[in-house]
Short mmCIF file of the C-alpha atoms (twelve columns), coordinates in Angstrom:
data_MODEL
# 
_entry.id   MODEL 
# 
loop_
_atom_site.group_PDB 
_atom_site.id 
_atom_site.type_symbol 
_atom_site.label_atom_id 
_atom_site.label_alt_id 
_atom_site.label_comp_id 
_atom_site.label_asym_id 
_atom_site.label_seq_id 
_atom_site.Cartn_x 
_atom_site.Cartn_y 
_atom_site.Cartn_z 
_atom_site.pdbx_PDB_model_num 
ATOM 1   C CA . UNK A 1   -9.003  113.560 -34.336 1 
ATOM 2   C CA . UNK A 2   -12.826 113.568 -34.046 1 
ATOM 3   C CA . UNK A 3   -13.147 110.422 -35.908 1 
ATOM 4   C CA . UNK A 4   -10.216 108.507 -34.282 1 
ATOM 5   C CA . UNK A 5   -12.672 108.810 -31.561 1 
ATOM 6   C CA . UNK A 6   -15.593 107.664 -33.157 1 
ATOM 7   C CA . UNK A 7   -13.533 104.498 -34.465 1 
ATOM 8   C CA . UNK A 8   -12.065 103.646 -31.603 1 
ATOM 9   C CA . UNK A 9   -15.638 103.749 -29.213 1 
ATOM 10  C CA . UNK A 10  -17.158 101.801 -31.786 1 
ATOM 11  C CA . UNK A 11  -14.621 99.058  -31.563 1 
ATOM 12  C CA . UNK A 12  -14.858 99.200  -27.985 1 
ATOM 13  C CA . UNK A 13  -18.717 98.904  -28.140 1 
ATOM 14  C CA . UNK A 14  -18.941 96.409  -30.888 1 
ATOM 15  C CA . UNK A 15  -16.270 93.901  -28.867 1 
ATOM 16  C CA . UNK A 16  -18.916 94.390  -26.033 1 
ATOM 17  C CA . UNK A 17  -21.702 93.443  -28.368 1 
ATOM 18  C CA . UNK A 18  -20.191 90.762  -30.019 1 
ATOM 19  C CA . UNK A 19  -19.018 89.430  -26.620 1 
ATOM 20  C CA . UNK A 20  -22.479 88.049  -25.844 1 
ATOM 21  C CA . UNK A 21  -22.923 85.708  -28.726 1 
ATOM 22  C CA . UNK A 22  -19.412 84.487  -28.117 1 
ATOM 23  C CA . UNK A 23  -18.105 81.947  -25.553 1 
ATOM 24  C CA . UNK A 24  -14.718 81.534  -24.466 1 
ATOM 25  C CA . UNK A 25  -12.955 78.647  -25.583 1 
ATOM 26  C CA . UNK A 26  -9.565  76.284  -24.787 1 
ATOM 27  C CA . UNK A 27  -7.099  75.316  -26.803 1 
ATOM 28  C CA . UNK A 28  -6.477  72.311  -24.638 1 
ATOM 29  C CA . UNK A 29  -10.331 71.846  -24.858 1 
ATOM 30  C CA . UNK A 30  -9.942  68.293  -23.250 1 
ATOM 31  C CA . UNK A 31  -8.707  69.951  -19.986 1 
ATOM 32  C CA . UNK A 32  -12.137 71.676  -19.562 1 
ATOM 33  C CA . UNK A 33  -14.542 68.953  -19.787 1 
ATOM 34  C CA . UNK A 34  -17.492 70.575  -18.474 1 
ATOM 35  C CA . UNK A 35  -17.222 73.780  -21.023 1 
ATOM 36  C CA . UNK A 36  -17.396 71.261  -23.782 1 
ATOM 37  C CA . UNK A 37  -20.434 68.935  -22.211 1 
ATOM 38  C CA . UNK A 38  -22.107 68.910  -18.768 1 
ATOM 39  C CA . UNK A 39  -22.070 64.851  -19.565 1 
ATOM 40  C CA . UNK A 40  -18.822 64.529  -20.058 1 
ATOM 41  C CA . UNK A 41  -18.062 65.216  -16.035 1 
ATOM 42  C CA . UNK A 42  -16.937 61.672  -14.469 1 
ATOM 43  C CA . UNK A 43  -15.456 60.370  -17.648 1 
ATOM 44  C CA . UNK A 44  -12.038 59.728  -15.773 1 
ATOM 45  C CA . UNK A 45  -10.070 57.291  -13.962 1 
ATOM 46  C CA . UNK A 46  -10.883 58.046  -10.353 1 
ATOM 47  C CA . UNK A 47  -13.159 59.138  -7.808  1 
ATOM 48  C CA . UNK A 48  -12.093 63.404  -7.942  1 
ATOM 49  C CA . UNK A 49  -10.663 65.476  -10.423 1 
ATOM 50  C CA . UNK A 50  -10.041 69.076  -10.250 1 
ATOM 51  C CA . UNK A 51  -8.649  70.521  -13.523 1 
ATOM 52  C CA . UNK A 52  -7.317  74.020  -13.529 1 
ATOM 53  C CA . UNK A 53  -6.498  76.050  -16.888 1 
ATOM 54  C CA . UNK A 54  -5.014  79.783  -17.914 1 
ATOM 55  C CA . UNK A 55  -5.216  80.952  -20.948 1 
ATOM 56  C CA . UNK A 56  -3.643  84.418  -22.383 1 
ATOM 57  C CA . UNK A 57  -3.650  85.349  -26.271 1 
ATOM 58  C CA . UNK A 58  -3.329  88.536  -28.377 1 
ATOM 59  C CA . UNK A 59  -0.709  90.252  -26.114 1 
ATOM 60  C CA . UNK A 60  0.758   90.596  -29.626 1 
ATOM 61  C CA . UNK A 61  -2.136  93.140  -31.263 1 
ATOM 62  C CA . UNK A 62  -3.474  94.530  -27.910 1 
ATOM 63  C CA . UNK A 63  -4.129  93.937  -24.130 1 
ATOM 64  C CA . UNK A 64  -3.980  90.561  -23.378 1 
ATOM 65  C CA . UNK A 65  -7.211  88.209  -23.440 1 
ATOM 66  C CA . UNK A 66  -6.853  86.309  -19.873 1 
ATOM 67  C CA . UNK A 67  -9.514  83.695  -20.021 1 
ATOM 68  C CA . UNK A 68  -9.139  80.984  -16.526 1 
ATOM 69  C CA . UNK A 69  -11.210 77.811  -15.676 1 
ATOM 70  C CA . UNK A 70  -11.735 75.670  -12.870 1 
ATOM 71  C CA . UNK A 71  -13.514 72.670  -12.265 1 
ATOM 72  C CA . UNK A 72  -14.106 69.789  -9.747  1 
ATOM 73  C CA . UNK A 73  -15.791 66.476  -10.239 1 
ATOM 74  C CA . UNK A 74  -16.754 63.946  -7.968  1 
ATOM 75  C CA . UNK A 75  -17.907 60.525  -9.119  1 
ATOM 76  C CA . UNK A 76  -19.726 57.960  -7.392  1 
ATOM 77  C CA . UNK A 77  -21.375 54.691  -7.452  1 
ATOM 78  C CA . UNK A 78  -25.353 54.557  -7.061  1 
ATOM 79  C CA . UNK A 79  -26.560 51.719  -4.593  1 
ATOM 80  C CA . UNK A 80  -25.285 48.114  -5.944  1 
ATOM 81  C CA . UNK A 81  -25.413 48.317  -9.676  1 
ATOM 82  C CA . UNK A 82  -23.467 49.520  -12.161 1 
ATOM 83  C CA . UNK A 83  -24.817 53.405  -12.469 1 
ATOM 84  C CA . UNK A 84  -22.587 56.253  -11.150 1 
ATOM 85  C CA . UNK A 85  -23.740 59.597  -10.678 1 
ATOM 86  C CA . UNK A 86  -21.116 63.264  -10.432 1 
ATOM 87  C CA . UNK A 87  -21.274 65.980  -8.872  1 
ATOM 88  C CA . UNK A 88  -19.436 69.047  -10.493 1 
ATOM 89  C CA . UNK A 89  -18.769 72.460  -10.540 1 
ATOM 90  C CA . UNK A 90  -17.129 74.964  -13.285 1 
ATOM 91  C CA . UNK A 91  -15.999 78.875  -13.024 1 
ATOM 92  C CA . UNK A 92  -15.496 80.181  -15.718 1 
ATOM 93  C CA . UNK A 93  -13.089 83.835  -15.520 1 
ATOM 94  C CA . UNK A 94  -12.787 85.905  -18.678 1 
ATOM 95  C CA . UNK A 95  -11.156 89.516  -18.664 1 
ATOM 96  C CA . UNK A 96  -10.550 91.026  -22.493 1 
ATOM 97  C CA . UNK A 97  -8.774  94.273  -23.683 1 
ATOM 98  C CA . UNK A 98  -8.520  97.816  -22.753 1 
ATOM 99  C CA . UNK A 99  -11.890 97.991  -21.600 1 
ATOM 100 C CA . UNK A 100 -11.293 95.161  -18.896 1 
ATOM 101 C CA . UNK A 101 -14.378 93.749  -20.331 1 
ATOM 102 C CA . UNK A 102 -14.591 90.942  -17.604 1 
ATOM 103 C CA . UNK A 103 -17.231 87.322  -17.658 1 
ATOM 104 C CA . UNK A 104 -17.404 85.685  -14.689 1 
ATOM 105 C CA . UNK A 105 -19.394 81.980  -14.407 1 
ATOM 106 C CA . UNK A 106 -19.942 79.773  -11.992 1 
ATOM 107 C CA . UNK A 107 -21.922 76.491  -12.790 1 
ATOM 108 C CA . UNK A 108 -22.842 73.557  -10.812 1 
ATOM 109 C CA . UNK A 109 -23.288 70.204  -12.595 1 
ATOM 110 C CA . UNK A 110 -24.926 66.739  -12.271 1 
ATOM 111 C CA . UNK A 111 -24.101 64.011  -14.559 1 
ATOM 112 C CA . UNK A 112 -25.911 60.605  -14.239 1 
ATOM 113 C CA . UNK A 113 -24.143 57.428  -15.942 1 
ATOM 114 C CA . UNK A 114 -26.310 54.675  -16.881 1 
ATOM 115 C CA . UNK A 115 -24.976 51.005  -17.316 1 
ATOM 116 C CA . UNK A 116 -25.847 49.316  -20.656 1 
ATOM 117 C CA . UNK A 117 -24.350 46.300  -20.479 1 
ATOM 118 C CA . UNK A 118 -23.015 43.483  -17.356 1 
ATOM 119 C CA . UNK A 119 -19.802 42.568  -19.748 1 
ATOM 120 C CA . UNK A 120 -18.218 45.433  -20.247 1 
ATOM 121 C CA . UNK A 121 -18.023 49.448  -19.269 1 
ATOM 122 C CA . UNK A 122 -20.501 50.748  -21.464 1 
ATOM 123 C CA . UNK A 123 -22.399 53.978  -20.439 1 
ATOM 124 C CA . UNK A 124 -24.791 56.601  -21.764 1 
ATOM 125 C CA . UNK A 125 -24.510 59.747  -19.603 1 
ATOM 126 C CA . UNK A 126 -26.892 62.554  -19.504 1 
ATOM 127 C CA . UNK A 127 -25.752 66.063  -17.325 1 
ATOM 128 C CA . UNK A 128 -27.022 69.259  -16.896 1 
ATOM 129 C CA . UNK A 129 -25.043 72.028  -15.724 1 
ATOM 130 C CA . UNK A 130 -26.266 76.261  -14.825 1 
ATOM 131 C CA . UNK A 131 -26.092 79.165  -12.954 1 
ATOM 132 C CA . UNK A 132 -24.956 82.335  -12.214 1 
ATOM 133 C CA . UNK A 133 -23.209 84.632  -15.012 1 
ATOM 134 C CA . UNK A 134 -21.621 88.141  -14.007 1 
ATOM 135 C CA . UNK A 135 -20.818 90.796  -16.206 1 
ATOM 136 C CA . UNK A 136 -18.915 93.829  -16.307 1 
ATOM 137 C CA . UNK A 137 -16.663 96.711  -17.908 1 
ATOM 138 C CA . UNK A 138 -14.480 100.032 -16.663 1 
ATOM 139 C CA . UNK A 139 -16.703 102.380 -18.184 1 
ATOM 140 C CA . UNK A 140 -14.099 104.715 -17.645 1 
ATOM 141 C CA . UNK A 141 -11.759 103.263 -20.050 1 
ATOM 142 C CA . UNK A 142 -13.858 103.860 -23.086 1 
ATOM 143 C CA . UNK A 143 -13.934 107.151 -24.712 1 
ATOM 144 C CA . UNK A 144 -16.194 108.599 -27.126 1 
ATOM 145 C CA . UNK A 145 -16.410 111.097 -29.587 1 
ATOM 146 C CA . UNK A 146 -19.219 112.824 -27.398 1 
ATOM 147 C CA . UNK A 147 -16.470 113.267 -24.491 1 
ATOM 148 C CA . UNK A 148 -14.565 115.680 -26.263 1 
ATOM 149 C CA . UNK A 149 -17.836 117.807 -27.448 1 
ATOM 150 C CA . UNK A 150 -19.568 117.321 -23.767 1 
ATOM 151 C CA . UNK A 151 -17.479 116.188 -21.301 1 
ATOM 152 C CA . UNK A 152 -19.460 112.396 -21.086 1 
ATOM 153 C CA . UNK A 153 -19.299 109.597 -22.786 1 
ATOM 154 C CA . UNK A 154 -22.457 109.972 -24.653 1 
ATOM 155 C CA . UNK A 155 -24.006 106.390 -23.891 1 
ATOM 156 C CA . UNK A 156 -26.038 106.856 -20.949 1 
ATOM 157 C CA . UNK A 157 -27.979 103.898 -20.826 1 
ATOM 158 C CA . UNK A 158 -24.858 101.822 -20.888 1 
ATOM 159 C CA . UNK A 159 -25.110 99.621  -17.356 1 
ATOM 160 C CA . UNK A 160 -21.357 98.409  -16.859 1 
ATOM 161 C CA . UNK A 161 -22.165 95.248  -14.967 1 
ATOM 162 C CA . UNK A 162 -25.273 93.041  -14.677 1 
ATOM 163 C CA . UNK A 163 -26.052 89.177  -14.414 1 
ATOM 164 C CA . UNK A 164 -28.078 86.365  -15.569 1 
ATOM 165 C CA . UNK A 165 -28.478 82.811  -15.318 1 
ATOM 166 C CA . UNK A 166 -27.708 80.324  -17.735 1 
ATOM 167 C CA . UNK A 167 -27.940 76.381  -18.253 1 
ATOM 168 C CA . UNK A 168 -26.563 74.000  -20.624 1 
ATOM 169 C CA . UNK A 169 -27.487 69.957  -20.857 1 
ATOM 170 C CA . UNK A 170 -25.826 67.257  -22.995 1 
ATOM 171 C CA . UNK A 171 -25.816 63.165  -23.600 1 
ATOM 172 C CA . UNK A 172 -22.441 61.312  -23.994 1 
ATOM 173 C CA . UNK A 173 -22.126 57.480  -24.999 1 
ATOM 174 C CA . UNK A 174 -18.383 55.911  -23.603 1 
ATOM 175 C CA . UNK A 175 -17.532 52.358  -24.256 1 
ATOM 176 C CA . UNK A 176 -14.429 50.023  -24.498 1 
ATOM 177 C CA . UNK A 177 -13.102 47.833  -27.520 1 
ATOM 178 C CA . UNK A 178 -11.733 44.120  -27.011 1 
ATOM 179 C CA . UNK A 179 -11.630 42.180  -24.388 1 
ATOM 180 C CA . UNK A 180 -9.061  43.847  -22.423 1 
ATOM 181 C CA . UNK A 181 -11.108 47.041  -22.780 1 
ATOM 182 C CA . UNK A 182 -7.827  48.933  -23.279 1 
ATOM 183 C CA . UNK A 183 -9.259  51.099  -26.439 1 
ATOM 184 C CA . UNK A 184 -11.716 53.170  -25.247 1 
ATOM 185 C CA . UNK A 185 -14.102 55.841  -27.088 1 
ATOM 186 C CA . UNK A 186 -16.550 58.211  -26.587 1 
ATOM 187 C CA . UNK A 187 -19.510 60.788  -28.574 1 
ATOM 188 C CA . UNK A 188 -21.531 63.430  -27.067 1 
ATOM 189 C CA . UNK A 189 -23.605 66.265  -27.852 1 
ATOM 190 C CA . UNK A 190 -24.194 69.192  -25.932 1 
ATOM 191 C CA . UNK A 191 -26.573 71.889  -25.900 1 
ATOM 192 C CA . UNK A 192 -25.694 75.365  -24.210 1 
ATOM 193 C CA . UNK A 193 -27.213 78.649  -23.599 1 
ATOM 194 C CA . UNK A 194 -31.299 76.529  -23.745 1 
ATOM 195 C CA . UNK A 195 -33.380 79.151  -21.995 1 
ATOM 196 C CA . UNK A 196 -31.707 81.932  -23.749 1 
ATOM 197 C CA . UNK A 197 -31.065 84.599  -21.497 1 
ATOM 198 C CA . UNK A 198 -31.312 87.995  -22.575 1 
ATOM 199 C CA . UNK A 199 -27.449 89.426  -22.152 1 
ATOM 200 C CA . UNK A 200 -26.844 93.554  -23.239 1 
ATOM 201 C CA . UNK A 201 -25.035 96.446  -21.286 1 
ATOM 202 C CA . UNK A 202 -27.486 98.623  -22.932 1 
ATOM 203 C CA . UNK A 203 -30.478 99.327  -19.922 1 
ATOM 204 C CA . UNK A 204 -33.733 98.031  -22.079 1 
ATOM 205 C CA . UNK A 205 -31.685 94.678  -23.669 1 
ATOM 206 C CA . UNK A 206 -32.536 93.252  -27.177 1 
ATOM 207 C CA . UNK A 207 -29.607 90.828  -27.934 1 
ATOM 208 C CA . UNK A 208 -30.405 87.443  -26.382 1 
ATOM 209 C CA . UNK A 209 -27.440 84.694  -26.767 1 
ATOM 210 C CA . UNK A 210 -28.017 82.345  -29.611 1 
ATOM 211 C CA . UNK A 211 -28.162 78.308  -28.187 1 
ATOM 212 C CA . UNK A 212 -24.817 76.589  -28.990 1 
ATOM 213 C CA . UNK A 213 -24.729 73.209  -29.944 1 
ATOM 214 C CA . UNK A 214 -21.237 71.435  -29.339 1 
ATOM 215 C CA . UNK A 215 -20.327 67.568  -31.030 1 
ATOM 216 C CA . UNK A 216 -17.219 65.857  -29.673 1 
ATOM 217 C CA . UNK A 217 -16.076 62.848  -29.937 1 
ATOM 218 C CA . UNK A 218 -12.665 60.709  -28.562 1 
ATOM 219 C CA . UNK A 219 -10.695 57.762  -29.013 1 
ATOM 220 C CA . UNK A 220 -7.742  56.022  -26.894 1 
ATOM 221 C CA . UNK A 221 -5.836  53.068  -28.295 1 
ATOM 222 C CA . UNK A 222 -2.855  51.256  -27.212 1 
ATOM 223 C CA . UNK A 223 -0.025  51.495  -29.690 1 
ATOM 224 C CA . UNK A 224 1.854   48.902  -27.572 1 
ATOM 225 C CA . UNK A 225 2.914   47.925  -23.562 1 
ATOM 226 C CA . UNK A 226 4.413   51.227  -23.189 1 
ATOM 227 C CA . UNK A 227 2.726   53.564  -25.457 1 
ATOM 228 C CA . UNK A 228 -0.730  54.633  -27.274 1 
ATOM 229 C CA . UNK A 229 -2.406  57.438  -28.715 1 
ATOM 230 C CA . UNK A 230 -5.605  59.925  -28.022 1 
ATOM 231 C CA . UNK A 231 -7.347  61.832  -30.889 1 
ATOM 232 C CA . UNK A 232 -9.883  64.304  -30.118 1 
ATOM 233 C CA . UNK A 233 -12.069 66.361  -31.546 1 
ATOM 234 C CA . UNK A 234 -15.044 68.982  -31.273 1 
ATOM 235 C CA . UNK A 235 -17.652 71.085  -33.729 1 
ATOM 236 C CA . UNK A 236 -18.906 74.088  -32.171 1 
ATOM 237 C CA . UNK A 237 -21.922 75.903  -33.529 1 
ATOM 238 C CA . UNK A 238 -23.573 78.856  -32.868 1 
ATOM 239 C CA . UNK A 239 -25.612 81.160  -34.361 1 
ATOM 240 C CA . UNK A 240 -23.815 81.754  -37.760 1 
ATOM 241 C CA . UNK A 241 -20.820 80.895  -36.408 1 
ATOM 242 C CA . UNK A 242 -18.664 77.767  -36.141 1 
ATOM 243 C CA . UNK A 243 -15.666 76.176  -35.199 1 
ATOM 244 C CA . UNK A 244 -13.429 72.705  -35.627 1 
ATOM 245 C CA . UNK A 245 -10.817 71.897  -33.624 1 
ATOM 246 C CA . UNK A 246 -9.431  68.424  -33.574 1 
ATOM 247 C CA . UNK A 247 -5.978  66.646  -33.253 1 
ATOM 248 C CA . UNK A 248 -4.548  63.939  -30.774 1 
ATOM 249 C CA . UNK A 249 -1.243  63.346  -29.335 1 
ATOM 250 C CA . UNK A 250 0.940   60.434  -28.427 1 
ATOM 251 C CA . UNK A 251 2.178   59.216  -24.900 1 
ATOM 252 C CA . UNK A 252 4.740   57.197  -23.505 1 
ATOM 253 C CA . UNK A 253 5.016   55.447  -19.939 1 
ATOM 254 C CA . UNK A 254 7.778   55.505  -17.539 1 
ATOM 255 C CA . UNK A 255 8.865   53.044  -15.355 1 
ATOM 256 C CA . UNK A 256 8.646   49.592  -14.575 1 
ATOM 257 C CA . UNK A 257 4.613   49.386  -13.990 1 
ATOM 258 C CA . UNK A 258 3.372   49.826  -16.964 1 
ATOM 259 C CA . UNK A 259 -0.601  49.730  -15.401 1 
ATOM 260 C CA . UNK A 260 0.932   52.487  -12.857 1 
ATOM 261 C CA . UNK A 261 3.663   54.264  -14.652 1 
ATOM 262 C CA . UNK A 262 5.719   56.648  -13.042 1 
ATOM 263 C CA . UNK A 263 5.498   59.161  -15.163 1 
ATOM 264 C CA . UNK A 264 3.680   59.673  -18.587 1 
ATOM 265 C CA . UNK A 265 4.577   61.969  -21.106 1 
ATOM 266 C CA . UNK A 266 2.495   63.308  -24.197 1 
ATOM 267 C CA . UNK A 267 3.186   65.367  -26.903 1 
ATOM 268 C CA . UNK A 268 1.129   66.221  -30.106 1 
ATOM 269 C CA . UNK A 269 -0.854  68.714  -32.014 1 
ATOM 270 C CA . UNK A 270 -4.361  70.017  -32.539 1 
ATOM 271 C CA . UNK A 271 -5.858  72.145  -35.631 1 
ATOM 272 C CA . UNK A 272 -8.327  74.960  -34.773 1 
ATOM 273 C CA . UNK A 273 -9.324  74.868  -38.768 1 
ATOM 274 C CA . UNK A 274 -8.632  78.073  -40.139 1 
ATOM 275 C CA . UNK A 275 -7.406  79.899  -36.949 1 
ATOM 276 C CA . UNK A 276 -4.664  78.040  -35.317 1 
ATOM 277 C CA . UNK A 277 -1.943  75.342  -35.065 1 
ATOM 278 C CA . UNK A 278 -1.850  74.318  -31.797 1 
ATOM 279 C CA . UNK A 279 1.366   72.415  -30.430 1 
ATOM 280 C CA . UNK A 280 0.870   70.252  -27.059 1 
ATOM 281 C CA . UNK A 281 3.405   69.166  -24.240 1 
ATOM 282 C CA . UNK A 282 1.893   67.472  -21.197 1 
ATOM 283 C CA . UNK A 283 3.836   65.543  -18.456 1 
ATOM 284 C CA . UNK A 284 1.650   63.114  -15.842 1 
ATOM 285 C CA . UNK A 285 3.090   62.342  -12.391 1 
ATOM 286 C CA . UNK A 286 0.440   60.447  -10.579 1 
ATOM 287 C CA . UNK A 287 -1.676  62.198  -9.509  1 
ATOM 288 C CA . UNK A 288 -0.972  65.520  -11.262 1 
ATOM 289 C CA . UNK A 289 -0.293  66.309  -14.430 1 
ATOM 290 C CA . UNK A 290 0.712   69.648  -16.399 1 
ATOM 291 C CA . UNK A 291 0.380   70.861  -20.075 1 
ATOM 292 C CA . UNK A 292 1.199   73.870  -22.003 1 
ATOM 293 C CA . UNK A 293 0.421   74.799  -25.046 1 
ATOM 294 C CA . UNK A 294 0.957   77.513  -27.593 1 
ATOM 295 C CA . UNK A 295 -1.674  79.027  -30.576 1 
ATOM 296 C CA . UNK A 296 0.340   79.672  -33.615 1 
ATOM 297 C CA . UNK A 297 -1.744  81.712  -35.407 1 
ATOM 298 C CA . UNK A 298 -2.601  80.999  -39.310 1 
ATOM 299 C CA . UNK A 299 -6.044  83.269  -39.657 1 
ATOM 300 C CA . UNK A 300 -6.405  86.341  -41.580 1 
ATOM 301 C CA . UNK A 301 -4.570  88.131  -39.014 1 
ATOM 302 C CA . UNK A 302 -1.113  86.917  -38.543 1 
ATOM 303 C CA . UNK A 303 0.293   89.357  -40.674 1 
ATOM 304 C CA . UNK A 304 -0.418  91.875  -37.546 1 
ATOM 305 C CA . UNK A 305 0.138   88.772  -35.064 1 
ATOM 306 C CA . UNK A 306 3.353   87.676  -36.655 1 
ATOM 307 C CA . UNK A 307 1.525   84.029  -36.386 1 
ATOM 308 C CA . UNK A 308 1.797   84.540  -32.473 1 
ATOM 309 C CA . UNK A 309 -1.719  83.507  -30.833 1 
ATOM 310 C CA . UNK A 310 -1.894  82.660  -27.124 1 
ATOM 311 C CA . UNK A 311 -0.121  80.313  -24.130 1 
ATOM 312 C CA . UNK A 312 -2.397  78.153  -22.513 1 
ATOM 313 C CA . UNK A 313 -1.124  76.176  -19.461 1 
ATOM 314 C CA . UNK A 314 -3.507  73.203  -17.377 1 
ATOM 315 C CA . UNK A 315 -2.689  71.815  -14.049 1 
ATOM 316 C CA . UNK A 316 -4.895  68.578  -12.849 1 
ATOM 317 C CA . UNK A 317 -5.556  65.763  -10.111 1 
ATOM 318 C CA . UNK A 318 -7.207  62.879  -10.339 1 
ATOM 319 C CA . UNK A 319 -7.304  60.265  -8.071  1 
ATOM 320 C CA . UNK A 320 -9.101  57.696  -5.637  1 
ATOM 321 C CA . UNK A 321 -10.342 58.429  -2.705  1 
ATOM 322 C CA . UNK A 322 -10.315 55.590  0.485   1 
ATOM 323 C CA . UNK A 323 -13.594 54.326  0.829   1 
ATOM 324 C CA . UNK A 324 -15.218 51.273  0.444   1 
ATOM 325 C CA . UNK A 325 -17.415 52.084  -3.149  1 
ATOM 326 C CA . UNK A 326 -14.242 53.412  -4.585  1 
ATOM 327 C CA . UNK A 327 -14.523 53.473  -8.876  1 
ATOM 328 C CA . UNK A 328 -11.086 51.892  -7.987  1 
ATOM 329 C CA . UNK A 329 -12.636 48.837  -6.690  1 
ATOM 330 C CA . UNK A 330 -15.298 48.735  -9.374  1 
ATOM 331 C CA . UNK A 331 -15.043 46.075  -12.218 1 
ATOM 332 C CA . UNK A 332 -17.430 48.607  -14.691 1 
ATOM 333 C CA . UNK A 333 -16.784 51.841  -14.477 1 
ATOM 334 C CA . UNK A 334 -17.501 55.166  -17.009 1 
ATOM 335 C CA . UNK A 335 -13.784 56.352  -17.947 1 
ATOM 336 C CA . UNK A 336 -12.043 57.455  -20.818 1 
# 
């Protein structure tokens, strides 16, 4: 009995460790901007968008990872030229296992978008995006081996909740193809975690969280009137870890307008390589649109997950707002 105890407080402690050299991360990765590049904020078609996404996974093999994100941009033009600067804000909600091991973030972010050309929209975007981080754990839902001998838990420096403050930066380059300027692409590179806070439960803290460098890149091409496709993709490193996750999906426009369709709907499939298969649904109704998407699981553990991985749903707005520098009214403008 003694050393199911021991096993399962060092599981408990070594998710808590490992927790602070890990981030959370989307399937629908695209829905979350911000998480992927601070530069990447005001990349859109529109004056405001607010993005919303809730992601649950492993409810399969144990209590249910609920990971949430929320973010707001607002874009606008800088004095008479082509430059637009956004204002943004992420939070960031994270609550894992039995241990209610819980992250919360909240980040303000500037992006500045730089014209580089009078023909066509062709930006180069640097952002910067920090704050607060929040950390915390019910201490009295892990049990060690030392309870049962002494009647504590046997970790008393633990601290079950402190903070820190963190800050990320990142360039992006976004730019059109053709005349019409109806393919569009864009590459950035981010750079998270730069002043390296220091990040333990444990009172005197030694584990500081590695920097994490994130590529992505994007491209949107029409197929035809009605139709085109969007492949995305992003390489995450950090520390000695890494990850790929890339895929696209196709969408089709309803109604008569095809500039302002009724509705748009998309459908396709990302690869998180050697983790996941991730299937995509998304439905646009001007100005909201909904997706949902599912991890089927492929790693080293599906035999225990039966290949079931997590449900991920996003909710967002964009649109204009009525003034007279509307992005609407703009003939450059940074989008994507």
């Amino acid at each position: 009995m003694k050393k199911f105890f021991t096993l399962t407080a060092m599981l408990c402690l070594t998710a808590m460790l490992q927790s602070n050299a890990q981030d959370v991360h989307f399937s629908q990765f695209f829905e979350a901007p911000l998480v992927r590049n601070p530069s990447l904020a005001g990349i859109f078609d529109g004056d405001v968008r607010v993005q919303g996404v809730y992601r649950s996974q492993w409810g399969s093999v144990t209590v249910p990872f609920v990971t949430q994100s929320i973010n707001a941009e607002y874009k606008m033009p800088v004095g008479q030229s082509n430059d637009f600067v956004t204002l943004g804000m992420q939070i960031l909600h994270d609550k894992a296992g039995t241990t209610a091991l819980t992250t919360t973030n909240v980040y303000p972010a500037l992006n500045y978008h730089k014209a580089l050309s009078a023909d066509k929209s062709t930006y180069l975007s640097m952002g910067f995006m920090g704050g607060l981080v929040q950390r915390s754990f019910d201490r009295s839902k892990v049990t060690t081996n030392h309870t049962y001998d002494n009647g504590v838990d046997g970790e008393g420096n633990l601290n079950p909740r402190y903070g820190y403050l963190d800050g990320s930066a990142g360039m992006s380059f976004n730019s059109t193809i053709g005349y019409d300027e109806k393919t569009t692409y864009f590459v950035g590179l981010a750079y998270h975690h730069f002043n390296q806070p220091k990040a333990s439960f444990y009172s005197n803290p030694a584990v500081a969280i590695k920097p994490k460098w994130v590529a992505s890149g994007g491209i949107k091409f029409p197929v035809d009137e009605t139709s085109y496709f969007t492949l995305e993709a992003d390489y995450t490193s950090q520390n000695t870890a890494s990850e790929i996750v890339a895929g696209g999906m196709y969408s089709r426009k309803i109604g008569d307008d095809y500039d302002n369709p009724l509705y748009t709907i998309h459908f396709g499939g990302y690869m998180r390589l050697n983790d996941a298969f991730i299937p995509v649904v998304k439905l646009d109704y001007h100005p909201f649109s909904v997706a949902i998407s599912y991890d089927i699981n492929v790693s080293t553990l599906k035999t225990v997950s039966q290949y079931r991985g997590g449900v991920e749903l996003s909710i967002a707005y964009v649109g204009f707002l009525d003034r007279d520098n509307s992005s609407k009214n703009a003939v450059m403008c940074p989008h994507f």
